[in-house]
Every structure is written in structure tokens, then in C-alpha cells.
C-alpha positions in Angstrom: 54.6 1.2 117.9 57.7 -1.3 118.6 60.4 -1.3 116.4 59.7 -4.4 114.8 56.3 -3.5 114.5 57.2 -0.4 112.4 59.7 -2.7 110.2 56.6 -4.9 109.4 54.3 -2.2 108.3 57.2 -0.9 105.8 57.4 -4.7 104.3 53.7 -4.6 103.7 53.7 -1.4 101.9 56.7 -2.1 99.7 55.0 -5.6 98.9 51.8 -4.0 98.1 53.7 -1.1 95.8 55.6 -3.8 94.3 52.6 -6.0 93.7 50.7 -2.7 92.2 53.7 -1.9 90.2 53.6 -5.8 88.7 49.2 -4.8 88.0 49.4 -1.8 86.4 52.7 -3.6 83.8 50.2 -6.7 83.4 47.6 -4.0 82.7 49.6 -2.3 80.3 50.3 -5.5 78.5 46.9 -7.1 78.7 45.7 -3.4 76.5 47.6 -4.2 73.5 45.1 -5.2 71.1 45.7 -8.4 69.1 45.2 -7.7 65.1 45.5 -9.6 61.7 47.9 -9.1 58.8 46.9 -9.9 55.8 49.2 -9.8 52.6 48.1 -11.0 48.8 50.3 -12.0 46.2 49.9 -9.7 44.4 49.0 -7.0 46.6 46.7 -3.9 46.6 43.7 -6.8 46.8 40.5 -5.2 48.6 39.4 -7.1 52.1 36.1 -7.4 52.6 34.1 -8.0 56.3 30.6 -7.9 56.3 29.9 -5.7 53.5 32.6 -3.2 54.7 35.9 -2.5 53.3 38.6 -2.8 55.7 41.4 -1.3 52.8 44.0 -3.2 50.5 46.8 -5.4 51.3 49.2 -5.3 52.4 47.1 -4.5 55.8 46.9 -4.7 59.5 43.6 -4.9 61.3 42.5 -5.0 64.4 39.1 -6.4 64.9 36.7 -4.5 66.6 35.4 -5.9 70.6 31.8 -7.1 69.4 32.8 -9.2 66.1 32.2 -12.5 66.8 33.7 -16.0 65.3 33.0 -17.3 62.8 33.4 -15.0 60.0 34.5 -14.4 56.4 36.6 -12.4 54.8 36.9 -11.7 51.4 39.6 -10.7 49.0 38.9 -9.2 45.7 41.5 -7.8 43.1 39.9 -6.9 39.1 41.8 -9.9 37.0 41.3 -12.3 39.7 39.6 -14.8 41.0 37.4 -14.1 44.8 39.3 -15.3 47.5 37.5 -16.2 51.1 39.0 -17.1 54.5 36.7 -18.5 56.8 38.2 -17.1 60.3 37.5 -19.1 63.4 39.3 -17.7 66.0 40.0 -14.0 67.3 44.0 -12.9 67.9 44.6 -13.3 71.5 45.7 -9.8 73.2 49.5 -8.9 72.1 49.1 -11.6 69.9 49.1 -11.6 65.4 47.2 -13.8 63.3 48.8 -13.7 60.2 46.9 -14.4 56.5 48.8 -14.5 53.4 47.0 -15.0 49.9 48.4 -16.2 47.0 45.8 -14.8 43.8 44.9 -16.3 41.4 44.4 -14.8 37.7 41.3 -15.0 36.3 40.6 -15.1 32.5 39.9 -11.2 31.1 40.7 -11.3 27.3 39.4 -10.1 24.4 40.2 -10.6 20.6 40.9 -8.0 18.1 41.1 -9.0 14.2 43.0 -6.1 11.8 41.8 -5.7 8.2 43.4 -3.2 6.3 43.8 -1.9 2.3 46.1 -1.4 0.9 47.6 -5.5 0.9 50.6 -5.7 2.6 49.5 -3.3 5.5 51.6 -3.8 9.2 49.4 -3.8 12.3 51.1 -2.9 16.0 49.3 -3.3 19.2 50.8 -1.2 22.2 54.4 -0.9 20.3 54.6 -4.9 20.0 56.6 -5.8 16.5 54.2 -5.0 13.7 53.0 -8.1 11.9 51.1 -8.1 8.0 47.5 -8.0 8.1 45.4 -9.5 8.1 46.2 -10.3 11.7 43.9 -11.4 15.1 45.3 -10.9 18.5 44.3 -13.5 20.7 44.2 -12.8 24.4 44.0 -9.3 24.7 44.0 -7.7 28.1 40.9 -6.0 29.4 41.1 -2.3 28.7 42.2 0.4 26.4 44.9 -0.5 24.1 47.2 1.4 21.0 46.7 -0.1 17.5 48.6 1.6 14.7 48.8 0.5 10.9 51.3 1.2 8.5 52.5 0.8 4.9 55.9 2.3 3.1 54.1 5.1 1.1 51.1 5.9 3.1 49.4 8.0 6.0 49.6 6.1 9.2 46.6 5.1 11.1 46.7 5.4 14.7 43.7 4.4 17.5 45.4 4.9 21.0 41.7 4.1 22.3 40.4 0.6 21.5 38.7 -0.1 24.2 38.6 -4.4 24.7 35.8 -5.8 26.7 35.7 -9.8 28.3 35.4 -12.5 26.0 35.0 -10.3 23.0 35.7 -10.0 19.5 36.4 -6.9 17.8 36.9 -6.5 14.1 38.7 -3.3 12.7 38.7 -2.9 9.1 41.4 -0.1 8.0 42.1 2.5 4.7 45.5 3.8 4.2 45.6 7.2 2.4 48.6 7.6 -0.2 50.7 10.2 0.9 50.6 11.2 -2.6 46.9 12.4 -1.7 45.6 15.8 -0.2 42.8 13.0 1.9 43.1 12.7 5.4 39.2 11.0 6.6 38.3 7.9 4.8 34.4 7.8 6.0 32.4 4.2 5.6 28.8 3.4 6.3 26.8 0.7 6.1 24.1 0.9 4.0 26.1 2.8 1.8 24.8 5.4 -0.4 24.9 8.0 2.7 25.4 12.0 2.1 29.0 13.2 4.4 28.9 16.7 5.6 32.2 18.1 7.3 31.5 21.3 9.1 28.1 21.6 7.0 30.1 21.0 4.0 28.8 18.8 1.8 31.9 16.5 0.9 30.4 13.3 -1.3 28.4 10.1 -1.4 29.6 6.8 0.6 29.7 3.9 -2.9 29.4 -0.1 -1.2 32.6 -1.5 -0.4 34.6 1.9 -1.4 35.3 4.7 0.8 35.1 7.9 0.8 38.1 9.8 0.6 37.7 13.4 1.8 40.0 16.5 2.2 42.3 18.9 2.6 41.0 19.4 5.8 42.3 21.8 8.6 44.5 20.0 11.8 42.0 20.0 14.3 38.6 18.9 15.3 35.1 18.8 13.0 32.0 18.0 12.8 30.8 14.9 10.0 26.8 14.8 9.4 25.8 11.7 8.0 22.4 11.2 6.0 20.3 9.2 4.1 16.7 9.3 3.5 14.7 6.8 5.9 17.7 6.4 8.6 18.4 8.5 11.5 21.3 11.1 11.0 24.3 10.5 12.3 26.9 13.7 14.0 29.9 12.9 15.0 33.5 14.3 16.1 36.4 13.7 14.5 40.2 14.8 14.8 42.4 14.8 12.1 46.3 15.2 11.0 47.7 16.0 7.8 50.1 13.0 8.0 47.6 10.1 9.5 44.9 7.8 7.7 41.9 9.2 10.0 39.0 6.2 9.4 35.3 6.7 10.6 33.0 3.7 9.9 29.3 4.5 10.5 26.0 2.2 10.9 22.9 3.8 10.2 20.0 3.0 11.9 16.2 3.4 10.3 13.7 5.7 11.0 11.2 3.1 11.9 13.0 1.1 14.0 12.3 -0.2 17.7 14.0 2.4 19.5 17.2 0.8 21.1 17.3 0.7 25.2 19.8 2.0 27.2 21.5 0.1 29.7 23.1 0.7 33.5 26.1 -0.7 34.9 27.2 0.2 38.5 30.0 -1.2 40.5 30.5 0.5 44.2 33.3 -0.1 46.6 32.3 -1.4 48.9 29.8 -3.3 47.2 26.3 -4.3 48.4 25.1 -0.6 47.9 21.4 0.3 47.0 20.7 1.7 43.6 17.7 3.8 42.9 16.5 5.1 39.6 13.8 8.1 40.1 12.8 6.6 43.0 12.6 2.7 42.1 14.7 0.2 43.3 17.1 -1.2 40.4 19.4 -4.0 42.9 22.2 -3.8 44.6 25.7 -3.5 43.6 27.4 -7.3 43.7 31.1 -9.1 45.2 32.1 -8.4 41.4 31.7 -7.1 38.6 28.7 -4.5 38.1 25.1 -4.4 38.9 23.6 -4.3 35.4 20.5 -2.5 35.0 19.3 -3.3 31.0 16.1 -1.5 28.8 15.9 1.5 30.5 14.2 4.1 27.9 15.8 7.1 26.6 14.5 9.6 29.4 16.4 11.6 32.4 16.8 9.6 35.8 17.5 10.8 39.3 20.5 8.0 40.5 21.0 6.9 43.9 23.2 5.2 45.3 23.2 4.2 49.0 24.7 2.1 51.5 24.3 2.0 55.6 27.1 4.2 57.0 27.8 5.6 54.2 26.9 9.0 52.3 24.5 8.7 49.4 26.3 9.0 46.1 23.4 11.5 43.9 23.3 12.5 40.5 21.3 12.9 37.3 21.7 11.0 34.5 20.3 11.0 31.0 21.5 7.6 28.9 20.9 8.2 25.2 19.1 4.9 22.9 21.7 2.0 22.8 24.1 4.0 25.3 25.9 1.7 28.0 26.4 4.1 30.8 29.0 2.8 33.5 29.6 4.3 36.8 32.1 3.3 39.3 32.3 4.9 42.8 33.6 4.7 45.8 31.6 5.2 48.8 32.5 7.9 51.8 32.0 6.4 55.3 30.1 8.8 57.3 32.5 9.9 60.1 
């Protein structure tokens, strides 16, 4: 082979390493996967694709090689409205699409009105500034909240779980106990006229509007009975202090009433997850809020809850007559 021959050859190979060289860096680029990032104001807001959570904002996602355009997703947050982005277009390779969400607050209030004896009782809610009863907070968040009430002279009364539901109105009606008195449970019912047993005890007689004042009774927990002839009896668990107003205000039911249903409430993430009762098909869990199952009889039930690609969530459960039974759960992805 000539000289110039040989130089030729070398030319062609370092033009086809270099050209390699230039492939494999284009190759390199072209793997880097686009992706969206999608932020909320405010964040930890759920994205939703297809029934599938893709985990809370802030978030980075990088969409899988078969989705196809167009598509939704949708952004859920409790306390806020449903927000949806209809996507049109994929990121291009190397390249993010970026989403940002500004929330917006959804009405979740309650009311709670304070009545109290004696007159000239103060009312707090979660450590605000007390204020004389009677009182109504308007606008009450969602949730569990700390009511206390108070007079110079008397046993405070404390409730650190007053549970506030949507649109609802909840009326608390309050006895003080004198500190000057051994009492610490003031026990109502409605009708009145009912027999109190504390610890098997028999303790007095519930009069109309007057309650009954019982005690000295022992820090701690006990058992009141409630009875009166033609109503159901009543047990319940109390906890009281030596030093706080401990109120218990009871409605008997009668003997020959309709039995009260029971009723279901199931919220799943993600959502859009089968629910089974013993075997028959109560609905599937919705975008918000909870699937609500109502008049289900007093019985046990065999609960299922399923969703495709994800385990099934089992368990027994045994709602009592006029019991609300709500169950939240999140759903494991089957790996």
C-alpha cells in the first residue's frame, strides 16, 4: 500500500471514530427522558392520572412511553376545590413541562352554639379569648376542636374532642359545678325521669330541665347505666376529675321503635376502588369525599375493598344501630 494510500485509510477511520463518538453523545442525550413538574399553592395536593396516584406536590413525573395525548390530570387537596389540567402535549426528550396550581379553598365550616348555667359563664374555643355565653361560633373548621367553659367560683368544663362536621350546627348545653360541691358528673336525659347507675351504683333520678348532680367520685374512668322503663338502656364511659364540671347528656330511645340503620362511609386513595359488603357490590369510592353506603342493618359484614394493581384492603366489620362507620385507606400498589 503507497504511502498516501495508508494516510487515507487513517483519515477514514478517525472520521468514522469521530463521527461514532458524535452518535453515541447524541444517544446519550436523546435517553434523557422529558418529565412534568407540578407545584400547588398550597402544596402536598394529590395528582391524579387515570385513576392512579402519581404522589403530592411538589412533584416530578415522567410519563410513562405508552400514555397518549390528550389526558387529564387531577389535583385534589381536603379544603379545596378539584383542580384539572387538560394536557395536550408530551415533554419533548431533555425537555420540562412545567404546571403550577394556585388552590383554591373550598367552604368546610361548621357552627357550634354554647349554652351554659350558671349566667355569666365564659366559653373558649381552641385557646381563642373567652367570650359570655350564650355564644355561636360561626365558621368553624372541619375537625376536632377544644371547647372549655368557665366561671369565677366553679369547676371548669373541658371537651378537647368536639368533633365539627360540613355545614353543621352543633348545640352544647353546659352545667358548672360549684366548687363548693363534692359533684363532679352532671348527667342529663331527655325524657327525663331516667334511673343513673355509676359502677352499678345507683346514684338518682334525672328531674326535666334539672340535672343531676352526682358524686364524690374516684379520678378515673366509670361506667353510667341509664334506665327507664319502655326505652333501651343506655352504658356509657365516662372520665372524671375532682376539679372539672364533667357533663353527660343522654337521649333515650324506645323499646318499640324502628330500629335505626347504620351507615358506611369509605374514602380510598386513590379513589375509584371497589367496595364489597359480604360479597355484594356497594359502589365505588369517588374524586371526593366518601362513598356513602346508608341503611345497612345492625349485622357483621365481610369488607372489601379493591382496586386493579392494587392489594385488596379486607376486614370485618360490625356497625351498631344508628352507628356512622368511616374508613379511610390508602391502597398498596402491588409491586
Amino acid at each position: 500500500m503507497g504511502k498516501g494510500m495508508r494516510i487515507f485509510s487513517m483519515i477514514f477511520l478517525i472520521i468514522i471514530f469521530l463521527t461514532s463518538i458524535g452518535y453515541c453523545e447524541e444517544t446519550k442525550r436523546s435517553e434523557i427522558p422529558g418529565m412534568f413538574s407540578i407545584s400547588t399553592d398550597p402544596p402536598g395536593a394529590e395528582i391524579i392520572l387515570q385513576n392512579f396516584s402519581l404522589g403530592t406536590t411538589p412533584l416530578l413525573y415522567i410519563p410513562s412511553s405508552d400514555l397518549k395525548v390528550p389526558f387529564i390530570f387531577e389535583i385534589i387537596k381536603p379544603g379545596y376545590y378539584l383542580e384539572v389540567r387538560n394536557i395536550t402535549e408530551l415533554p419533548q426528550s431533555g425537555n420540562t413541562i412545567t404546571i403550577s396550581i394556585s388552590l383554591k379553598p373550598s367552604p368546610q365550616f361548621g357552627r357550634i352554639t354554647i349554652l351554659a348555667k350558671p349566667d355569666g359563664s365564659l366559653v373558649s374555643l381552641d385557646g381563642d379569648k373567652p367570650v359570655e355565653v350564650p355564644y355561636t361560633y360561626d365558621k368553624v373548621p372541619v375537625g376536632n376542636h377544644s371547647i372549655i367553659v368557665s366561671k369565677s367560683g366553679y369547676k371548669t368544663y373541658k371537651n378537647s374532642q368536639l368533633f365539627v362536621n360540613a355545614d353543621k350546627d352543633i348545640v352544647l348545653q353546659v352545667f358548672l359545678i360549684s366548687n363548693t360541691e363534692n359533684k363532679v358528673l352532671v348527667v342529663m336525659t331527655s325524657p327525663p325521669d331516667a334511673e343513673i347507675l355509676v359502677d352499678g351504683i345507683y346514684r338518682g333520678t334525672t328531674l326535666g330541665s334539672i340535672p343531676l348532680k352526682i358524686g364524690p367520685l374516684i379520678d378515673g374512668k366509670h361506667i353510667v347505666k341509664t334506665r327507664l322503663t319502655g326505652y333501651k338502656d343506655i352504658v356509657t364511659e365516662v372520665v372524671t376529675q375532682e376539679f372539672i364540671s364533667t357533663n353527660l347528656d343522654l337521649i333515650l330511645e324506645p323499646i318499640n321503635a324502628i330500629p335505626k340503620s347504620a351507615s358506611l362511609k369509605v374514602r380510598t386513595n386513590p379513589y375509584g376502588a371497589d367496595v364489597m359488603l359480604s360479597g355484594i357490590w356497594a359502589g365505588q369510592t369517588p374524586i371526593l369525599g366518601y362513598l356513602e353506603v346508608k341503611n345497612i342493618p345492625s349485622n357483621r359484614y365481610y369488607l372489601t375493598i379493591s382496586l386493579l394493581g392494587y392489594e385488596n384492603v379486607s376486614e370485618w366489620i360490625e356497625p351498631k344501630e344508628g352507628e356512622n362507620i368511616i374508613i379511610e385507606r390508602t391502597l398498596k400498589s402491588i409491586k
